[in-house]
N, C-alpha and C positions, 0 to 999 in steps of 0.2 A: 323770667322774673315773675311772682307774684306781686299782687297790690290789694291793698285796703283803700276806702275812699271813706271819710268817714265825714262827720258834720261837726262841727267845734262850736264852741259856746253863741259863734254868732250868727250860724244858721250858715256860714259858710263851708263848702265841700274842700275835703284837706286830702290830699291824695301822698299815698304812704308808700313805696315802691321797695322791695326786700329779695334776697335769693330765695329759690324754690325750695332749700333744705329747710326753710324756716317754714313750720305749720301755719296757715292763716290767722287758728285758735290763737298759736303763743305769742302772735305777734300781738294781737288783740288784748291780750293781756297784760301789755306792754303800754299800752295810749291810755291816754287820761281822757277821751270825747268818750260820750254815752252812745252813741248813734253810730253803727256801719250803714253805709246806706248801699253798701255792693262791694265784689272784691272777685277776685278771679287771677289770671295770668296776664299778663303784658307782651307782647314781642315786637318787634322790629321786622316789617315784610313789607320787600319793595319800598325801602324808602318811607316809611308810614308805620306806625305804631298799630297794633289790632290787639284789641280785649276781648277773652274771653272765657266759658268755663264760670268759676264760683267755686266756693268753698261747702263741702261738705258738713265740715264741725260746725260753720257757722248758721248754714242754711241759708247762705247770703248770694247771691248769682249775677254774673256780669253785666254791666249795660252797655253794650259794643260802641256806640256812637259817644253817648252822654260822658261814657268814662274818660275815651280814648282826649276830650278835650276835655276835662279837667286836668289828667295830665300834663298833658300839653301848654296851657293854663300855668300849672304849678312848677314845671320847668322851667318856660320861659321867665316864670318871676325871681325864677332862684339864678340870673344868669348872673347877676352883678357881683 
């Protein structure tokens, strides 16, 4: 999967998770935040989520650590 992290009006990091057929760009084009603040691929290894890579169109590039737990963040708050 690809992902965008982006920052939203309240300075808060919003993690956007999409299939790989979908360009970075067009997804971007698609949100309403001003700010990417990173973006890359996502996978599943060992049990554990791993970021990495960036976006070309964007010039935007992974933060393996930083990312991988706002994810994680962002899921566990959409559990309910």
């Amino acid at each position: 999967m690809k992902y965008l992290i982006c920052e939203d009006f309240g300075g808060h990091q919003v993690a956007f998770l999409f299939p790989n057929r979908v360009d970075h760009a067009d997804m971007r084009e698609q949100l309403p935040y001003a700010k990417v603040t990173a973006a890359g691929y996502v996978e599943l290894e060992n049990d554990s989520f791993r970021c990495f890579g960036g976006s070309k169109e964007l010039d935007i590039h992974a933060r393996p650590e930083q990312d991988v737990a706002i994810i994680l963040e962002h899921l566990a708050s959409n559990k309910a």
